[in-house]
Structures are given as C-alpha cells and as structure tokens.
N, C-alpha and C positions, 0 to 999 in steps of 0.2 A: 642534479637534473630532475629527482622528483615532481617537484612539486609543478615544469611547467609539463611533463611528461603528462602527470596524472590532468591535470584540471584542463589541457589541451583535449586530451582521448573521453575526458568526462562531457567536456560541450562537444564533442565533432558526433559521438554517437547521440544526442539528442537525449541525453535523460535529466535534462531540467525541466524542474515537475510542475510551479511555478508557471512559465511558459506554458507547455502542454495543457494543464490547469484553464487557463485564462486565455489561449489564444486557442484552441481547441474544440472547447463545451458547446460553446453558443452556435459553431458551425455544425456540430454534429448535431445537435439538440433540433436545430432547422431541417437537416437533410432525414433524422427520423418521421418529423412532422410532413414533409414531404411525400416521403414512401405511403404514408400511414392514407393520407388525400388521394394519392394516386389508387391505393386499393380500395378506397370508399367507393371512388367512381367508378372505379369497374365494376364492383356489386349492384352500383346503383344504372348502371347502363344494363346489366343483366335484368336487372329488374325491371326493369323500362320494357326493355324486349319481353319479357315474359306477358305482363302487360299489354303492351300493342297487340301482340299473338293472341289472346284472350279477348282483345276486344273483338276478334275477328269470329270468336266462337263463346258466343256468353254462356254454353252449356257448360263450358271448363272455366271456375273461375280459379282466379288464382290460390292455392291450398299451403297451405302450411308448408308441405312438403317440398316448395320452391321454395320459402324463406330458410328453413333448413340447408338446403342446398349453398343459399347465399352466403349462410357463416360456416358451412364448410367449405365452401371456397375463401373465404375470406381468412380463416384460420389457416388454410394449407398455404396459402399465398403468403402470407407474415412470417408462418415456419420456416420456409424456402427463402424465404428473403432475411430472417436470423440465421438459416445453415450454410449463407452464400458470405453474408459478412463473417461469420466464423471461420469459416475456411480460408477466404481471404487474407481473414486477420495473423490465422496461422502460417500460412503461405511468407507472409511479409515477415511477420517477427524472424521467423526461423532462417529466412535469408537471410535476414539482418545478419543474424550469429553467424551462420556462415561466415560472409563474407568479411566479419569483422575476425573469426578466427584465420582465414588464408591470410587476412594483413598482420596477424602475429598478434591480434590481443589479447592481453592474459585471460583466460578460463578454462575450465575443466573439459576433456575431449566432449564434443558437441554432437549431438547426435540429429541429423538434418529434418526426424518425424517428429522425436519426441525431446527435443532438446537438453535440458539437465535435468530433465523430471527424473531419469530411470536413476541417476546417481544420486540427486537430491532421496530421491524412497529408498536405494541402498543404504544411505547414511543415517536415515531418520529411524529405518527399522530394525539399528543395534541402539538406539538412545531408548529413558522412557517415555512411552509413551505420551507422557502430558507435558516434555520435554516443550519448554519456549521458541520460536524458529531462531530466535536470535542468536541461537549454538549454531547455527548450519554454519555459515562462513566460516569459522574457526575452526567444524570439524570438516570442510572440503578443501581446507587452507595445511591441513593436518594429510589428508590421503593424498593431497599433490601439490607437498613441498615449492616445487619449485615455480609456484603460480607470483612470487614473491609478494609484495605489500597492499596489493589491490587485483584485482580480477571480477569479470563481469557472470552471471550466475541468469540463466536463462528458465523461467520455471511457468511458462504463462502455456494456458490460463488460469493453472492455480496461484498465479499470482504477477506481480509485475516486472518488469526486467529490472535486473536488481544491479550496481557497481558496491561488493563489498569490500569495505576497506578493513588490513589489519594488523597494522603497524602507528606507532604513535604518530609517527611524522608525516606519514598518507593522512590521517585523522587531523592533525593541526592544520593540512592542507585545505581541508573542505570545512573547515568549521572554525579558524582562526585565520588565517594568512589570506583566506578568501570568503565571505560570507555567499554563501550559496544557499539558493529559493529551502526552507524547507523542505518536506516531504508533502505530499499532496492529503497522502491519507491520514495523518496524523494531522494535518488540521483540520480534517472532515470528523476527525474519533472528538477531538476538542470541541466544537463549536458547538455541540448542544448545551454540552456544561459552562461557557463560558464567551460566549458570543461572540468568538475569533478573536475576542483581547485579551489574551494573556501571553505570557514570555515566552512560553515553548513556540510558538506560532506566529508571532509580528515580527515585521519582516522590517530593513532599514531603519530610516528616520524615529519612526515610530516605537521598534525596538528600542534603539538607541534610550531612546528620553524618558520609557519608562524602567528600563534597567538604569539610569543613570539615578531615578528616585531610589530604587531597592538596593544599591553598593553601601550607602551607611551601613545597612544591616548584616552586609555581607564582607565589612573591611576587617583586619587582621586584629586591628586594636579592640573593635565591638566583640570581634571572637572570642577574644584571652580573657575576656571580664564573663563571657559566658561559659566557661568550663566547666565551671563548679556544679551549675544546673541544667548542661549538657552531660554532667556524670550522672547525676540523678536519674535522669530517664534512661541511661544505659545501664545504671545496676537496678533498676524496678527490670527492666528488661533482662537482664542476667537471671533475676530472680522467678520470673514465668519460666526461661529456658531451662534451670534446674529441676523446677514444679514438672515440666512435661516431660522432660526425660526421667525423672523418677518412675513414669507411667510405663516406662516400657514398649510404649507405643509409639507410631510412625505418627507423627502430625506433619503438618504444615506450615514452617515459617514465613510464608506470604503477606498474612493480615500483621503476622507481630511485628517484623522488620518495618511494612508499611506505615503500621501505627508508633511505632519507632520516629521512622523518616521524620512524619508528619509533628509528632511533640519537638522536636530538636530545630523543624525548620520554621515553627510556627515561634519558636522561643527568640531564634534568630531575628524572624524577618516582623516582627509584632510589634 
C-alpha cells in the first residue's frame, strides 16, 4: 500500500513544485506590481497636497524636507506591507503542519511558532559544521525511528517544506513508478549553466528523447568494454588519495571524487 499511500498524501498536501512553479509566479509577480502602484500614489497624492498647500503660501515653498518625508513614507509603507505578508505566510505554512499532524501525517512533533526549526538546529549542531543539509532527513529519520519511510520536515523560512523520503521503495515511488515535476530549485541552480536543457531538469517528452540518445552510452555492453579505462582513472585516483594521506593532513575529497565522476562519466557518455 505504499506507493498509493505516499504519492496520494504527496499531491493532497500540495508540494508539486512544477505547479507552484508555473501557476503561481506570474500571479504573484502582478499582485507585487500592484502594491508597489498603490504606494506610488499615495506619495504622489501626498505630494499633490503638499503642493496645493504651498501654492496657497508662495513664502513656503516646497523643501527637501517633504520629499524626504515622501520616502520615508514610502519605505515604512513597503516594510509593513513585507512584515504583513511575512506573517501571513508564516501563519499559513504552520497551520498547514498542524493540521496535517492532527490527520496523523508522518513528521517530527511540530511546534505551532517555530515548526521543525528548533529540532532541525538540535540535530545540525552535533554534525560538522560544513556538514551538507542532505544528512538532515536521515539523521531526523534516526532520532524518530518510527516516522517510517517518508515524513514531511517543516523548516520555512530557512527553507521550503520539504516531504523526505528514506527507504528505497518511497524513492522508486517518486522517481520511477511515477515521474514527478522535479524540484523548483535545482532547475533555478541549473539554468544559468545550461539553458534549462539538460537531463537533470527536462521534464516528459522532452526528457524521454534526449535520454533515449545518451542509453548507447549508458548500456551494459558499452560498459564491460570500458572497464579497463574506467580503472585507470580510478587508480591515478587511488594514487593522489595515498599522495595526501602520506601528508598527514585533513584535506578534502570534494574536487577529487568530482574530477573522478567527471573522467569516468565523460569516458562513458563521449
């Protein structure tokens, strides 16, 4: 019963990003533009008045010190109108959780001000420090066992409402047995380097057609013939990792493993 379990409670709470993404932007994008017109003209009706008033006394004319006034009204007014959708916004998310914990769905106990933030910083501040976030799920999935294979992780506004999955069969669910929207942000982190087309990020049809050119590279038969010079870059690579541990020192496996990836998958897919 997984798999209609999970992908039921993944669309009923609304976090297809895809969606949100695209049927979202363009209304909110209007309704900023909006506010933004409505506080112009009030400056500018202010200013009208200040105006009229001075023509009635040309000995005052209008001074600096009312255009000032202007953008500090204008400033207090944009500020107040960011700390009203702030609150708002936190108002909503946090009921959301609520009310998605009284229906019994999987997450960490939820706290109604500050949601998983205070557990999320409990957990983050026994790991190191430059620790990846992508440990968090697996060490909240670790202090409460019994959240089982998926549960929802509330941590906004440092970040988005999250459904993390951590079992293989939750994971085949949402990335094999159902193709679901990517991520929002990870096609935003993409697209400067690569103009929205590349595989990590196209979606359907489109996916489809260009993974169906790169499988040559990627089938079992293409694989076995490259072993030989798939081992080569893994013992040049064996051969730095002795070099730096002779040093005694802490380094950094990041760039090596990367430049790793990058030889073996350029040998592949080339």
């Amino acid at each position: 019963m997984l798999p209609k379990l999970l992908l039921a409670q993944y669309n009923i709470q609304g976090l297809n990003s895809r969606t949100n993404a695209t049927t979202h932007h363009a209304p909110r994008t209007t309704h900023h533009a909006a506010v933004v017109v409505i506080i112009i003209i009030i400056i500018i009706i202010i200013i009208s008045k200040q105006k009229h008033s001075n023509a009635f006394n040309p000995g005052l004319p209008m001074s600096f010190t009312s255009l000032s006034s202007a953008a500090l009204l204008f400033a207090s007014l944009w500020l107040a109108y960011q700390l009203t959708r702030f609150l708002a916004k936190l108002v909503s998310v946090r009921t959301k959780f609520q009310r998605m914990q009284r229906e019994g769905l999987p997450m960490p106990p939820h706290h109604p001000l500050f949601g998983h933030l205070s557990i999320v910083g409990s957990i983050m501040s026994k790991l190191p420090s430059d620790v990846h976030g992508h440990y968090l799920p697996r060490q909240i999935s670790k202090a409460y066992p019994n959240l089982g294979p998926f549960f929802y992780i509330d941590t906004w506004p440092f970040g988005p409402l999250i459904l993390a999955v951590t079992s293989a069969e939750a994971a085949n669910q949402v990335t094999v047995a159902h193709s679901l929207p990517k991520f929002t942000m990870l096609r935003e982190y993409m697209k400067p380097m690569t103009g929205g087309m590349d595989l990590t990020t196209l979606e359907g049809d489109e996916w489809k057609t260009w993974r169906a050119i790169f499988n040559p590279g990627f089938s079992i038969n293409h694989l076995m013939t490259m072993v030989s010079q798939m081992m080569k870059d893994v013992l040049i690579f064996c051969e730095i990792l002795e070099q730096r541990a002779a040093t005694g020192e802490v380094f950094s496996m990041d760039p090596l493993t990367i430049n790793l990836n990058l030889d073996i998958i350029g040998r592949l897919a080339l």
